[in-house]
Backbone as JSON Lines, residues from 0, in Angstrom:
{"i":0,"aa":"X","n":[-44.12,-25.53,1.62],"ca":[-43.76,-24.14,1.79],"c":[-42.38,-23.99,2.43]}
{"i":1,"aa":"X","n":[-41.95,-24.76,3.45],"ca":[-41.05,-24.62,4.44],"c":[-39.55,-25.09,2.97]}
{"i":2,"aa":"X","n":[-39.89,-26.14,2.2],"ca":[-38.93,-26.89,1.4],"c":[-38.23,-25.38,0.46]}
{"i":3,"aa":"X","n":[-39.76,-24.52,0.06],"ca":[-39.14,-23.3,-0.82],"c":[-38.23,-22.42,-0.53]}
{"i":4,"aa":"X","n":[-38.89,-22.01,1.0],"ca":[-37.9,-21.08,1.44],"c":[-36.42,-21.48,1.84]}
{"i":5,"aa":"X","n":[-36.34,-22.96,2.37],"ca":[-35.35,-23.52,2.25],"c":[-34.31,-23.78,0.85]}
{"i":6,"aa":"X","n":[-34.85,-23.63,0.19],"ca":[-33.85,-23.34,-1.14],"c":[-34.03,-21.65,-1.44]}
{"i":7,"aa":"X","n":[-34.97,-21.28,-1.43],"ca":[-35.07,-19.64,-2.18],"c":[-34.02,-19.02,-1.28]}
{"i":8,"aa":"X","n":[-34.22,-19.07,0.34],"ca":[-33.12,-18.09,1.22],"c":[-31.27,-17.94,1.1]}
{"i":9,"aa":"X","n":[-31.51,-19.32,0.83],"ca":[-29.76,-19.41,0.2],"c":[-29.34,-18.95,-1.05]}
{"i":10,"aa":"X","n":[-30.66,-19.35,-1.8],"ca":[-30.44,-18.22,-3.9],"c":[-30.62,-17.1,-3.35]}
{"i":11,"aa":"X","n":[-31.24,-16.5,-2.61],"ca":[-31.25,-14.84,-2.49],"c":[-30.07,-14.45,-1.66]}
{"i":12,"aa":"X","n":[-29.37,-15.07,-0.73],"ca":[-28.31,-14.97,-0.04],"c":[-26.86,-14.79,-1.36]}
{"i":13,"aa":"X","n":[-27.17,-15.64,-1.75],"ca":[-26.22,-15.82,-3.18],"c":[-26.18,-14.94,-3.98]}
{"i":14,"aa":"X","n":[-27.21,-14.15,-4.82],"ca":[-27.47,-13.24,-5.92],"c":[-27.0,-12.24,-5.25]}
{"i":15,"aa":"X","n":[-27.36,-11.36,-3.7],"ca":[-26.95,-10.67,-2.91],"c":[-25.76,-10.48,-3.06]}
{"i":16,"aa":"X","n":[-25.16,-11.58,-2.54],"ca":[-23.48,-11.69,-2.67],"c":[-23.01,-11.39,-4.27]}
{"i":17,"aa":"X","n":[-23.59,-11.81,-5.23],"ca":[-22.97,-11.5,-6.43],"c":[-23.14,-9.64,-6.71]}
{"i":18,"aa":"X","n":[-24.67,-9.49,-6.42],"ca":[-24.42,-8.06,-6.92],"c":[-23.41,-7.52,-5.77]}
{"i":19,"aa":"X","n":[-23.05,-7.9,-4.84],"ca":[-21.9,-6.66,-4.37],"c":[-20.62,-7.12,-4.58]}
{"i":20,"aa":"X","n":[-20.39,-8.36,-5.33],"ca":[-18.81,-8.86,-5.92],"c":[-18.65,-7.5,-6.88]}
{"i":21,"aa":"X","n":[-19.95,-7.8,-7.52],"ca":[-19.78,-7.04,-9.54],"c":[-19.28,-5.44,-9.09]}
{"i":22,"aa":"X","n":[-20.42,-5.42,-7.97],"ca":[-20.54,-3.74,-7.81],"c":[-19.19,-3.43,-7.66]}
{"i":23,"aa":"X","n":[-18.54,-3.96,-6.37],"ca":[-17.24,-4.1,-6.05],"c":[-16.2,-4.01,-6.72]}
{"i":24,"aa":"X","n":[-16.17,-4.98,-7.47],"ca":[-15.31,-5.25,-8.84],"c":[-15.13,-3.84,-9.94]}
{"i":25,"aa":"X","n":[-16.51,-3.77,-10.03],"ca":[-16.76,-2.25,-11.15],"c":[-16.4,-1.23,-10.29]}
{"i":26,"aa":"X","n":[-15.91,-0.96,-9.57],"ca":[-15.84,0.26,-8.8],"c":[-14.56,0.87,-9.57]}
{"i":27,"aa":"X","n":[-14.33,2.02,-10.08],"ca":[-13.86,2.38,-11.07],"c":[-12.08,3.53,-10.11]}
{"i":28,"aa":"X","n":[-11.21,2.66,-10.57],"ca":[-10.42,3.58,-9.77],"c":[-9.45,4.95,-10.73]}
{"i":29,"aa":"X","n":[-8.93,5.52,-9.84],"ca":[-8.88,6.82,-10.32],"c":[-7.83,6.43,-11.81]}
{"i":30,"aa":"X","n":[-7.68,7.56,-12.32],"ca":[-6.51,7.63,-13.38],"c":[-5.26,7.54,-13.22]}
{"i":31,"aa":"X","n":[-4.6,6.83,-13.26],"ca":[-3.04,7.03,-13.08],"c":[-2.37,7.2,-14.02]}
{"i":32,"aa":"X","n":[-2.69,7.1,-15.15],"ca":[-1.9,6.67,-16.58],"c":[-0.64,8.06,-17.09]}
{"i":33,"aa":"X","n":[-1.03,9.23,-16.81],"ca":[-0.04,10.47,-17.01],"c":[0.1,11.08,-15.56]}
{"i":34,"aa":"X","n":[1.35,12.05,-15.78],"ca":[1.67,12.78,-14.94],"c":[0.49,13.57,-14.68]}
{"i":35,"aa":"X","n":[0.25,14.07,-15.49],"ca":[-0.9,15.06,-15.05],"c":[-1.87,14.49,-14.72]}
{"i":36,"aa":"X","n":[-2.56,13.26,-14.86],"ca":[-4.09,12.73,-14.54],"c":[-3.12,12.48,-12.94]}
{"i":37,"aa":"X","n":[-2.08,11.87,-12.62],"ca":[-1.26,11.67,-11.22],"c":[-1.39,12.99,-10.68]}
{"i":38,"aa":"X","n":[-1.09,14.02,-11.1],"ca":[-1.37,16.04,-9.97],"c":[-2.68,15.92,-10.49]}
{"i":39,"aa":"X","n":[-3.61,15.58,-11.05],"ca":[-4.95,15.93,-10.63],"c":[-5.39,15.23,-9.58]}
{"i":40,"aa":"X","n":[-5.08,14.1,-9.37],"ca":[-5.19,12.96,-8.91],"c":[-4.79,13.97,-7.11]}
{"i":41,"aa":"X","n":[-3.57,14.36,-7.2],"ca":[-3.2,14.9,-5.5],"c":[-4.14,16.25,-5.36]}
{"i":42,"aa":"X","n":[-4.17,16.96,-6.48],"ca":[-5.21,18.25,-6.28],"c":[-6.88,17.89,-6.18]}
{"i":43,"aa":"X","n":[-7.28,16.89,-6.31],"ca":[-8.28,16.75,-6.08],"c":[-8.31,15.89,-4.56]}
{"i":44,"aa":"X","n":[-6.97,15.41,-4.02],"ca":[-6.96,15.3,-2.28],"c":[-7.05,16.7,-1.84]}
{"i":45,"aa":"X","n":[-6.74,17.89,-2.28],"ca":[-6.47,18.81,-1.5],"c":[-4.85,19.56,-1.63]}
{"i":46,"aa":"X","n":[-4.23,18.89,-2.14],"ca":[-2.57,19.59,-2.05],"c":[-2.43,19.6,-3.25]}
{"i":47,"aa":"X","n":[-0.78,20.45,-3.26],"ca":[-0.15,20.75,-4.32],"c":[1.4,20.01,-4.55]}
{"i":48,"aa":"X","n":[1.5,19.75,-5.06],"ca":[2.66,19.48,-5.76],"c":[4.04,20.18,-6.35]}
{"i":49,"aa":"X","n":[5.25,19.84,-5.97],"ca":[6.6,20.8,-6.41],"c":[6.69,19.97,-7.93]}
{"i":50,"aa":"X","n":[7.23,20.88,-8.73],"ca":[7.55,20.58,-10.65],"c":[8.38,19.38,-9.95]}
{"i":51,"aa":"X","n":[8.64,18.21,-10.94],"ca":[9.77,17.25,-10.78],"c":[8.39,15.53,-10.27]}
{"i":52,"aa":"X","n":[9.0,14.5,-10.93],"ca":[8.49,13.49,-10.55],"c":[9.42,12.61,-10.6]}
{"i":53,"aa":"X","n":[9.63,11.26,-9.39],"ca":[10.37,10.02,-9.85],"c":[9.58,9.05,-9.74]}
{"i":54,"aa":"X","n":[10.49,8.15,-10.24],"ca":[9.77,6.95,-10.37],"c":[10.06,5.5,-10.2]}
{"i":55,"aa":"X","n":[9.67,4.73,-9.68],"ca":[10.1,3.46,-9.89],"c":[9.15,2.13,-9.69]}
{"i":56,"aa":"X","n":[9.96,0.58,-10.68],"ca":[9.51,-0.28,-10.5],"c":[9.11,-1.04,-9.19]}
{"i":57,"aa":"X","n":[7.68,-1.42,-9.18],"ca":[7.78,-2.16,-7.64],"c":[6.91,-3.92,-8.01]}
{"i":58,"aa":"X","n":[7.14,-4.51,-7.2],"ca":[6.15,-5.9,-7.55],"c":[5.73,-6.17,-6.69]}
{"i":59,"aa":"X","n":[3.91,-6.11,-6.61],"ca":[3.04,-6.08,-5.31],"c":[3.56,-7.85,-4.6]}
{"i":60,"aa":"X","n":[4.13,-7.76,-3.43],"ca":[4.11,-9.47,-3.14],"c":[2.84,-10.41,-3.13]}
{"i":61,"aa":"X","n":[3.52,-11.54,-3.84],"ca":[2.57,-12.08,-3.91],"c":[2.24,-12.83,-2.61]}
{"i":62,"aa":"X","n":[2.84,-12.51,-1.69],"ca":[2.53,-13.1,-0.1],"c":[2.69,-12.09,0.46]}
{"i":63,"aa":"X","n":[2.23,-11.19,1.56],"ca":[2.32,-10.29,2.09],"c":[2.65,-10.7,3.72]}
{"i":64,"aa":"X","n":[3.72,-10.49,3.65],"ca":[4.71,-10.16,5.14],"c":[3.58,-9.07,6.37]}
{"i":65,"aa":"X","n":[4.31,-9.4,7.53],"ca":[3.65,-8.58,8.75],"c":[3.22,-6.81,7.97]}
{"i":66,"aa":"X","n":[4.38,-6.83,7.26],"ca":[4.79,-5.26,7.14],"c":[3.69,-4.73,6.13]}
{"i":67,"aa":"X","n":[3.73,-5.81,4.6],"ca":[2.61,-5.0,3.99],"c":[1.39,-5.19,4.11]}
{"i":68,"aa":"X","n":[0.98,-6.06,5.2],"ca":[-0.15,-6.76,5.54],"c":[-1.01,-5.11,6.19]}
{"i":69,"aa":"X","n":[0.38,-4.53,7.09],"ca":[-0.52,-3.35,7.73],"c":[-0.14,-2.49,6.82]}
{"i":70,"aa":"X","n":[0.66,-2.24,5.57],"ca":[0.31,-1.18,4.62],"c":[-0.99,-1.46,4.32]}
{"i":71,"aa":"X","n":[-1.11,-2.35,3.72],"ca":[-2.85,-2.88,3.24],"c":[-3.56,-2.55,4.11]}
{"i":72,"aa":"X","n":[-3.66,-2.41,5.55],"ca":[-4.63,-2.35,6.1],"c":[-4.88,-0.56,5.86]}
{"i":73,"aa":"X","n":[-3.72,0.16,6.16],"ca":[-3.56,1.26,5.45],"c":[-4.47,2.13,4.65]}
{"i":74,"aa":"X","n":[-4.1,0.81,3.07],"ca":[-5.21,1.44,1.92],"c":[-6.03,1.32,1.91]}
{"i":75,"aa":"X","n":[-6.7,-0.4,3.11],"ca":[-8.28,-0.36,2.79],"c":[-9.01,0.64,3.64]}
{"i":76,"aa":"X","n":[-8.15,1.62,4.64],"ca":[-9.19,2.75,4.87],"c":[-9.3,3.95,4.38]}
{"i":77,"aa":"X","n":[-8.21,3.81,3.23],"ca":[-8.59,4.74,1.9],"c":[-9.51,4.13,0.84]}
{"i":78,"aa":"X","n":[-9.9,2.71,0.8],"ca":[-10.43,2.46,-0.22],"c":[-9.96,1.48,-1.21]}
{"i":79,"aa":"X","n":[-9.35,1.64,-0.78],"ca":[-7.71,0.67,-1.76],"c":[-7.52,-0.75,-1.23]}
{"i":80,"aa":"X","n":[-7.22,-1.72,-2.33],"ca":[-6.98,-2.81,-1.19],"c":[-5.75,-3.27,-2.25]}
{"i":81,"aa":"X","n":[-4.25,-3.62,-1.65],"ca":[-3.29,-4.64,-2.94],"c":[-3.57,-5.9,-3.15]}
{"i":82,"aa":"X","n":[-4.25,-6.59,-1.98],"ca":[-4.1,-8.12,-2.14],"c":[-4.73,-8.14,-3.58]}
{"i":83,"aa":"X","n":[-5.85,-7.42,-4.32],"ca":[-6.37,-7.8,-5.67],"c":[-5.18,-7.37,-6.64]}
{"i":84,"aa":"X","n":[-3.82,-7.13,-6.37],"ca":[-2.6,-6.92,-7.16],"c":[-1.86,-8.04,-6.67]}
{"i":85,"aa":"X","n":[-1.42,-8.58,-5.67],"ca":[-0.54,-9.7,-5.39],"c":[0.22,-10.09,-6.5]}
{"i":86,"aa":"X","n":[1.4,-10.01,-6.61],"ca":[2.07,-10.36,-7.95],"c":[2.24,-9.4,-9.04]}
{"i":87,"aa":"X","n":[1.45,-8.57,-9.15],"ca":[1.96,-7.44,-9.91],"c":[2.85,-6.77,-10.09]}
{"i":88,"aa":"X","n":[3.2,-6.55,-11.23],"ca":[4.19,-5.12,-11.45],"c":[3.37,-3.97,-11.55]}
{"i":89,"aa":"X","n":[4.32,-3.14,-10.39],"ca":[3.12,-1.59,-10.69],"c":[4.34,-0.5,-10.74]}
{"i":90,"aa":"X","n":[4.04,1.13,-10.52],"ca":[5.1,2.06,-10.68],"c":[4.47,2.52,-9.01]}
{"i":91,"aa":"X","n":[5.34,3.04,-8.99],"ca":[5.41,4.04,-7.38],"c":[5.83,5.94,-7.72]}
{"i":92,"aa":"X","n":[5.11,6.3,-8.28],"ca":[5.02,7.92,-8.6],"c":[5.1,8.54,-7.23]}
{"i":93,"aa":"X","n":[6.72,9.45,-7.13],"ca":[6.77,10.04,-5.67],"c":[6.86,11.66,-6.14]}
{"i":94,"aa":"X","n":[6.16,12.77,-5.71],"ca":[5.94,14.23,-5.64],"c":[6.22,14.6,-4.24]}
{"i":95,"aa":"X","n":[7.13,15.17,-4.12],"ca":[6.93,16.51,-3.3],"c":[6.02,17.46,-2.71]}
{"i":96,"aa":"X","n":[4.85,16.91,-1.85],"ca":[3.95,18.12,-0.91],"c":[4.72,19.68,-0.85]}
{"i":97,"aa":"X","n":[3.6,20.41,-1.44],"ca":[4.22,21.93,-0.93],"c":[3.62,22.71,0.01]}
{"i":98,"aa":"X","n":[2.31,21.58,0.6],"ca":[1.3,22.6,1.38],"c":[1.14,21.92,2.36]}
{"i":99,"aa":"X","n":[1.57,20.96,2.37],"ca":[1.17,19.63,3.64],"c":[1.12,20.48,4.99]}
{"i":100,"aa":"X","n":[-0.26,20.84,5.69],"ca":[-0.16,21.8,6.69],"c":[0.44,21.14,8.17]}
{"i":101,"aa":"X","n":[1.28,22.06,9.07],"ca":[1.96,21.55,9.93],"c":[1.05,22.5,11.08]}
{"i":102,"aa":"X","n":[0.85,21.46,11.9],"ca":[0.15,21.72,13.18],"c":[0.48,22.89,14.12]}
{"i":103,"aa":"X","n":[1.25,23.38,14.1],"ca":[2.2,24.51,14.45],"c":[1.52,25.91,13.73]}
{"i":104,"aa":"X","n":[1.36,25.75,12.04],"ca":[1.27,26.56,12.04],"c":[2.22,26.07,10.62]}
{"i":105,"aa":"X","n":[1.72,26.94,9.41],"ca":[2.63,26.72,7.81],"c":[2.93,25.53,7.55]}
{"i":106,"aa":"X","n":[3.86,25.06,6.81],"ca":[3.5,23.71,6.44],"c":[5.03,22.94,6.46]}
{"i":107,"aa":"X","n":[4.75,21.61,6.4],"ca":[6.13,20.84,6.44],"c":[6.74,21.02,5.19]}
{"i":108,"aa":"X","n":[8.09,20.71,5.43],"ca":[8.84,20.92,4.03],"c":[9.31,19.57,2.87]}
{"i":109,"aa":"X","n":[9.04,18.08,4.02],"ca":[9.79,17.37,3.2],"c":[8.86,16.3,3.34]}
{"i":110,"aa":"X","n":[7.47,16.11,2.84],"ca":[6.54,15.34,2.74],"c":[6.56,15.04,1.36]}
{"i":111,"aa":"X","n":[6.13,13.67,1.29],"ca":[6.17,13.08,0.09],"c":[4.6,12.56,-0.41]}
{"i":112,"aa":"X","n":[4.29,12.23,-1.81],"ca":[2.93,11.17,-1.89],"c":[3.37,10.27,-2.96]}
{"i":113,"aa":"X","n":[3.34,8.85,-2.27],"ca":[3.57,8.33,-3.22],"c":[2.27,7.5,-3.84]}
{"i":114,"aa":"X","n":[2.39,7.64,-5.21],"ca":[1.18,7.05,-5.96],"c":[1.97,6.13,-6.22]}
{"i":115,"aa":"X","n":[0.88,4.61,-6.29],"ca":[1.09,3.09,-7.03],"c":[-0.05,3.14,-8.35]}
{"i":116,"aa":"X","n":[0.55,2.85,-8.81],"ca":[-0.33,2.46,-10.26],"c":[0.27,1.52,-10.89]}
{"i":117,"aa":"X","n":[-1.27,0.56,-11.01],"ca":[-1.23,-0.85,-12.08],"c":[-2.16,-0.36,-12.98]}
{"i":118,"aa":"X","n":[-1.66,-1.07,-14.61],"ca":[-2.71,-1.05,-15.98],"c":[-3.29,0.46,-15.77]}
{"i":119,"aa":"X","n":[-2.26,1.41,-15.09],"ca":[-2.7,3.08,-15.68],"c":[-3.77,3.55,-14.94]}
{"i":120,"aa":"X","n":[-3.95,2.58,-13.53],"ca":[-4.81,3.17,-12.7],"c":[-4.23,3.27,-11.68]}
{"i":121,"aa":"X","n":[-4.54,3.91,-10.69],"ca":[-4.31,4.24,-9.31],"c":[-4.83,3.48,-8.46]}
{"i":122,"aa":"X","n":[-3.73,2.16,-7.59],"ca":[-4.78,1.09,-6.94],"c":[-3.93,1.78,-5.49]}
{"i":123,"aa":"X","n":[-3.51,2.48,-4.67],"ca":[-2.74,3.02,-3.57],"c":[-1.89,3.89,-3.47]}
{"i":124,"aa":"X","n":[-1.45,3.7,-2.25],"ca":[-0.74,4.83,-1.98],"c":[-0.38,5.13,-0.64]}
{"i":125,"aa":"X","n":[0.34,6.17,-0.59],"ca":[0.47,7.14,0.83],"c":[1.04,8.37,0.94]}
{"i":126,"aa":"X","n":[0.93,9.37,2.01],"ca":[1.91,10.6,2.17],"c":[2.57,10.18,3.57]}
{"i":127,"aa":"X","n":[4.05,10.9,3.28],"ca":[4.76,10.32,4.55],"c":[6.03,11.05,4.48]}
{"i":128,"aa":"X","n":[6.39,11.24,5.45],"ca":[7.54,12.15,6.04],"c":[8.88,10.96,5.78]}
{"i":129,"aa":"X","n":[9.99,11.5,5.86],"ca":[11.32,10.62,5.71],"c":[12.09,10.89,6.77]}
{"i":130,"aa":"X","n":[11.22,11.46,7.62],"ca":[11.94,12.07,9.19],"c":[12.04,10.98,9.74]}
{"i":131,"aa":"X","n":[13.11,11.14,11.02],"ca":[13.54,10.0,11.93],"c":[11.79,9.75,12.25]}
{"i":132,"aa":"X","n":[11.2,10.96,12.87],"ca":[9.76,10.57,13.62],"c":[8.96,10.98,13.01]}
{"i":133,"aa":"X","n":[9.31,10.58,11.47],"ca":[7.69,10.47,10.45],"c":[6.64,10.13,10.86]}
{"i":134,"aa":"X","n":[5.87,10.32,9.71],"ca":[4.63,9.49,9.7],"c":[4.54,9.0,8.34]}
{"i":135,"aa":"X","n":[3.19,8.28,8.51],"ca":[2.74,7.79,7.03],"c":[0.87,7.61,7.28]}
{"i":136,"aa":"X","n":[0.47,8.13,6.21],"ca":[-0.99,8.21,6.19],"c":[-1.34,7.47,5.01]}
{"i":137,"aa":"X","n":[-2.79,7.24,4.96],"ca":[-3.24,7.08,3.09],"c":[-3.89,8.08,2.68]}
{"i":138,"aa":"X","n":[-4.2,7.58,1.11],"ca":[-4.22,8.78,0.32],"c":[-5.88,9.31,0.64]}
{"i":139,"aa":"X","n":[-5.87,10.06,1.79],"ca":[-7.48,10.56,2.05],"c":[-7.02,12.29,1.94]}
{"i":140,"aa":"X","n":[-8.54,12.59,1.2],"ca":[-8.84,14.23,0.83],"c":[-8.41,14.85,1.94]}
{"i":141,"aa":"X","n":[-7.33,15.74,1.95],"ca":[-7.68,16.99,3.07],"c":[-8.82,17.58,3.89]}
{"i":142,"aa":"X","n":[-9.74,17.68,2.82],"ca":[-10.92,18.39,2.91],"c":[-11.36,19.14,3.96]}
């Protein structure tokens, strides 16, 4: 009896671990592939967006420095993680916040969100000020 559970506890330890790789794995991330699935993408955080988009090439490192080590830490409390990009080429989609509310009272004027997207999905991100005493957040709902 003692020999079974001695093998069965480690196969069930194992299968465990697989269904939450798969689950993990399948976890389905948002749309990035158009502009518009990208503003549904910020209107369904909660904000709005000014007309106008840029854009540019970025390549996730494939070693991550002090710096993007704590971006990453960043996305994984949005949900997001890059290390499963390491080496990638992705785009960096930056919009203009028009509602980003300011603690004061009405809203800031020069907040940004930038979306990353690999293979037309949305794997990160952030909103962040370009002020001397910005900030930078991840991409979590207003709500």
């Amino acid at each position: 009896m003692k020999k079974r559970l001695l093998i069965l506890i480690p196969l069930l330890i194992l299968a465990a671990a697989a269904v939450l790789f798969i689950s993990a794995a399948g976890r389905s991330m948002p749309d990035g592939s158009s502009e518009r699935a990208r503003r549904e993408f910020v209107a369904m955080l909660g904000y709005n967006c000014a007309d106008g988009e840029s854009s540019r090439e970025i390549i996730i490192p494939a070693e991550f420095n002090d710096v993007y080590e704590q971006y990453n830490s960043l996305q994984k409390e949005c949900g997001y993680d890059l290390s499963r990009y390491k080496g990638e080429n992705a785009t960096c989609y930056t919009y203009k916040l028009t509602d980003y509310p300011d603690p004061n009272g009405g809203f800031y004027k020069d907040i940004n969100i930038n979306i990353l997207v690999c293979g037309g999905k949305i794997i990160g991100g952030d909103i962040s000020s370009a002020e001397l005493d910005g900030f930078m957040e991840g991409l979590k709902s207003r709500g």
